[in-house]
C-alpha positions in Angstrom: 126.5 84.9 92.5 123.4 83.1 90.4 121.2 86.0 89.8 117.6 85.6 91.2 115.9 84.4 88.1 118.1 82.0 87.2 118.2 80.9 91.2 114.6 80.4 91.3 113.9 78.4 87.6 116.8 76.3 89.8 114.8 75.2 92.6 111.5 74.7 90.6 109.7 78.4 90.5 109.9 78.9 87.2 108.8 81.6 84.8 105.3 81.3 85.9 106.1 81.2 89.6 109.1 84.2 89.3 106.1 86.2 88.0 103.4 85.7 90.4 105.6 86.2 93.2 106.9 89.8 91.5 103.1 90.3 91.4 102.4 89.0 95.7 105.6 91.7 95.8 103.4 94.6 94.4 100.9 94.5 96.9 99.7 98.1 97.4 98.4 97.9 101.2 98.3 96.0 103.8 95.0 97.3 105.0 93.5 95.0 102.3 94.4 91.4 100.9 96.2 92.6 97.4 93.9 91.1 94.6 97.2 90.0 92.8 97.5 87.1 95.9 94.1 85.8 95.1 94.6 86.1 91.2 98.0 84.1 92.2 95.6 81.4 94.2 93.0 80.9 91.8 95.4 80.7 88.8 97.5 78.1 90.7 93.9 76.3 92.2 92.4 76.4 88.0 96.0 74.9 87.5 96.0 72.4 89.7 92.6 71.2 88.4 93.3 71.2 84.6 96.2 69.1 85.3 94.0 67.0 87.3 95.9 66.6 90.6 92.3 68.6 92.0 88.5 68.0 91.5 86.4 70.5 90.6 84.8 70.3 94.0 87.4 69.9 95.9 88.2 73.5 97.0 85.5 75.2 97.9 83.0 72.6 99.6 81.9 73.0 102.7 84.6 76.5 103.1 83.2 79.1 105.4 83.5 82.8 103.9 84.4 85.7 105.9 86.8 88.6 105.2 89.3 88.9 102.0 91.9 86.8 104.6 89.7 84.2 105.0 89.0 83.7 101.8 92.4 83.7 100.4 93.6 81.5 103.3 91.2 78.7 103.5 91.0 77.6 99.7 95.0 77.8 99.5 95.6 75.5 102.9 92.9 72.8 101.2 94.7 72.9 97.9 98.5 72.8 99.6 96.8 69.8 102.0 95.2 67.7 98.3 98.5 68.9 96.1 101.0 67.6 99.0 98.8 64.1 99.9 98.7 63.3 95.8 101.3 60.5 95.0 101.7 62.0 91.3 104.8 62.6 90.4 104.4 65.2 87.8 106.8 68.1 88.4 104.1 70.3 87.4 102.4 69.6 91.1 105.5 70.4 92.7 105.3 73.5 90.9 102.0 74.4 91.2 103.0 73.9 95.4 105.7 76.0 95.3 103.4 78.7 93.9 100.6 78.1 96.7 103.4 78.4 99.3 104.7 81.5 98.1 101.5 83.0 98.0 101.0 81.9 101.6 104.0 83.4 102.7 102.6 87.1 101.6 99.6 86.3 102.7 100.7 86.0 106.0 103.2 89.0 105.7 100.6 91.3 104.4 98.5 90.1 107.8 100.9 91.2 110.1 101.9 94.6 108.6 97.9 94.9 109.0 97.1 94.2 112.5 100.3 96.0 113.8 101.3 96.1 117.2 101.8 98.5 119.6 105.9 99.3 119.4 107.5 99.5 123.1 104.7 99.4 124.9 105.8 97.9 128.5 104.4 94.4 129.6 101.9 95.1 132.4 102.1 92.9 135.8 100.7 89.9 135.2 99.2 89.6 138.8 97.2 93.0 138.0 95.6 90.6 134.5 95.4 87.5 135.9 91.4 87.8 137.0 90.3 89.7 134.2 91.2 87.0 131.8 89.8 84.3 133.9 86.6 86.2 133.9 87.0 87.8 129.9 87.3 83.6 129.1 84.7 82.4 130.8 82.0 85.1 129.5 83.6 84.8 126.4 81.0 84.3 123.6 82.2 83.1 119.9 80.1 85.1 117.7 77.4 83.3 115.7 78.0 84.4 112.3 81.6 83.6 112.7 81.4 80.2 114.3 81.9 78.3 110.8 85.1 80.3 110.5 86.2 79.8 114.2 85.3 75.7 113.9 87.8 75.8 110.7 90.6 77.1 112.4 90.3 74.6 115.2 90.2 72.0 112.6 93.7 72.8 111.4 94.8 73.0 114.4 93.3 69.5 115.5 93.9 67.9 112.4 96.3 64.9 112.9 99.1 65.9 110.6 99.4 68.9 112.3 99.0 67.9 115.9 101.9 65.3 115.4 104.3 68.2 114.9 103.1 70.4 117.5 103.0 67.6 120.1 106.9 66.9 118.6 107.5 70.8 120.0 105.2 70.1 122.9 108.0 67.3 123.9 110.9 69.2 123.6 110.1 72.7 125.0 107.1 71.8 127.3 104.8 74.4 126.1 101.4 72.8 125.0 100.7 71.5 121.8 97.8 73.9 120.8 99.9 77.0 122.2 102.5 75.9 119.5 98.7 75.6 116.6 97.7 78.7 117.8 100.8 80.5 117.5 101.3 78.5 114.5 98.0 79.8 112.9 98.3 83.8 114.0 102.1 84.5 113.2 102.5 81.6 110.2 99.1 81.4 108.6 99.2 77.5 109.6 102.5 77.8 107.2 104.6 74.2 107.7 107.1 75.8 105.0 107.6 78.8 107.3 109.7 79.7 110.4 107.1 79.9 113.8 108.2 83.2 114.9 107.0 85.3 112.1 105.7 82.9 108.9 109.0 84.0 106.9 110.0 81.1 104.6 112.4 78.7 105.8 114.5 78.9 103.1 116.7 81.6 104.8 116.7 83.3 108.5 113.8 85.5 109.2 113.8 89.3 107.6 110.5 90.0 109.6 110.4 90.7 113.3 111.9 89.1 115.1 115.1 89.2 112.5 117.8 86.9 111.6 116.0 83.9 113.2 116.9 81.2 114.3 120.6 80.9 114.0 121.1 77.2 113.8 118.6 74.6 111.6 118.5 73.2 108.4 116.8 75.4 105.5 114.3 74.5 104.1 112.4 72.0 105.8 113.8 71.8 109.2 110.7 73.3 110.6 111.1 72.0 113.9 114.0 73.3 115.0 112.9 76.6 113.9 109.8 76.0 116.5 111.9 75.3 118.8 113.8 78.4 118.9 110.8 80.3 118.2 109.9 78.8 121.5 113.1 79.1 123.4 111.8 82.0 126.0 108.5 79.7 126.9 111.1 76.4 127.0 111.1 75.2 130.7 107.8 77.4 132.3 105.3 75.7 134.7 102.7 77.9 134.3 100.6 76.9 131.7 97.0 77.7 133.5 94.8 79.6 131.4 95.0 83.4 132.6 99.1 82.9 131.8 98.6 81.5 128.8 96.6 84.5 127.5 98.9 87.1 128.9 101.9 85.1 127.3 100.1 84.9 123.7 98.8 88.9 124.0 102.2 89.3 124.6 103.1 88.8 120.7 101.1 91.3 119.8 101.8 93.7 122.7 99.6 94.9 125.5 99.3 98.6 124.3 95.5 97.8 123.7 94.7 98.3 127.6 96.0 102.0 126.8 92.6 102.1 124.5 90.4 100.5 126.9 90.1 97.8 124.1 90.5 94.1 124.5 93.4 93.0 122.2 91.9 91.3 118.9 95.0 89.3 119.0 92.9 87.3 121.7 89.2 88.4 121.6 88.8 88.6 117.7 84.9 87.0 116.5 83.8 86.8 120.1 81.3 89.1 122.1 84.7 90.9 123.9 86.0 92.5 120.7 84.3 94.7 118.2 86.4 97.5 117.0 89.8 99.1 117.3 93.2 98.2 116.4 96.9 98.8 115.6 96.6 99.0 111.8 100.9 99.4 112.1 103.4 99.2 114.5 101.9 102.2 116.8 99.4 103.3 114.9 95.9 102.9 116.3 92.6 103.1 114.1 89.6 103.2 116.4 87.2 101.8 113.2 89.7 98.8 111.8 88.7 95.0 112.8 90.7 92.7 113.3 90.8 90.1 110.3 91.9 87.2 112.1 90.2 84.8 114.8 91.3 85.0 118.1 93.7 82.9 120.2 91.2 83.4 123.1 88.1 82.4 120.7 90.1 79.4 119.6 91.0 77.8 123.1 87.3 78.8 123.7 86.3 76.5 120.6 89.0 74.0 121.6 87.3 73.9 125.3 84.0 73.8 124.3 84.8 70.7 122.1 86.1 69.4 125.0 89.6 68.9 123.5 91.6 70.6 125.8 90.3 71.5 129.8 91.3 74.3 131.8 
């Protein structure tokens, strides 16, 4: 067997790339964004930009700041979007990519060891839900110093590139195209080089939960059919009305919050119906921790708003 040096200076890593992902590896909590991942970004960004393949400029205009996510997440997703649009053909870019993406990738795993979920916490009756998220969604307020932040994520997931492939999924399964963004953006970090069900790279079955998923594609750019069986339980439903839709997507983070008397972040994150409170790990509950990421509730609020998609 090709040890893993050797295996990754193969497939383009490198030296340089085999020793910022050992440093993404080392993160020390998930509680915080491990300052190796945004060394890795900005030495791969200043790359990028001495080799000319960025401007100057081009990274940081016009970004929104919020918490260490954020600002990890946004520069690296405009720098993957300039690095994979360039027609160079300079194996340094391809490199400089591959570093980018496997920052993203621990990005997004260091997210979701940080907002947790609630372990076997049974799924509640949806009839007994059903009005409270009608009435939760339509009082539901984005909050004004995050708006910036909420009107980039609904720009990934309205940008064209990416609603091509999600309308793709849309066709097959049936489930709506911005229920496949949304998903996209919470469990993948908007990651097109990652499986849908947890962000785990696509080069090989899926180590986080859910594991060993999916069983059939084609690694390591068959992202599609890796959507699709991401998707597989939602495949065929009819109900797509707003109050199911938010019950279906609190479902992936699990419904242990009503337990708290909280409304989940998972949907409710940067509007006036969140604050405080969360599953900082798998069962464990921290009345003080925020939630890091925006909403799915906030972003079909944004979504509506814009009048993109209507309810």
């Amino acid at each position: 067997m090709m040890d893993r040096r050797k295996l990754l200076q193969v497939i383009g890593i490198g030296t340089l790339g085999l020793g910022l992902i050992s440093s993404l590896r080392s993160s020390l909590a998930a509680e915080v964004v491990d300052e190796s991942i945004s060394a890795g970004i900005n030495a791969a960004i200043a790359d990028a930009q001495n080799s000319q393949f960025l401007n100057a400029e081009a990274i940081e205009d016009g970004l929104p700041s919020s918490n260490d996510y954020d600002t990890s997440l946004f520069p690296m997703l405009v720098a993957i979007d300039k690095l994979e649009a360039s027609p160079s053909s300079d194996p340094r870019r391809r490199l400089i990519l591959d570093q980018l993406y496997a920052s993203l990738a621990r990005l997004n795993e260091i997210i979701k060891e940080d907002q947790g979920g609630d372990g076997e916490e049974a799924a509640p009756n949806y009839g007994s839900l059903r009005d409270s998220y009608a009435k939760l969604f339509e009082t539901c307020v984005i909050d004004g110093s995050k708006k910036n932040v909420v009107n980039w994520y609904v720009s990934r997931l309205k940008a064209e590139k990416s609603i091509v492939r999600y309308r793709k999924i849309e066709q097959i399964t049936g489930v709506p195209w911005y229920f496949v963004g949304i998903v996209h953006g919470l469990e993948a970090s908007f990651n097109f080089r990652g499986h849908l069900h947890n962000g785990d790279p696509l080069t090989d079955r899926t180590f986080q939960v859910p594991r060993g998923r999916p069983k059939m594609w084609n690694p390591p750019s068959d992202w599609e059919s890796s959507a699709v069986d991401a998707l597989s339980e939602l495949s065929g439903n009819s109900d797509w009305s707003l109050p199911r839709m938010l019950y279906v997507l609190e479902g992936y983070n699990g419904y242990g919050y009503h337990a708290h008397q909280i409304n989940s972040p998972y949907l409710w994150s940067f509007s006036n119906q969140y604050s405080a409170g969360k599953y900082v790990q798998d069962g464990k509950w921290s009345a003080t921790a925020v939630s890091k990421q925006c909403g799915a509730a906030v972003m079909l609020k944004s979504l509506s708003e814009q009048g993109i998609i209507k309810f």
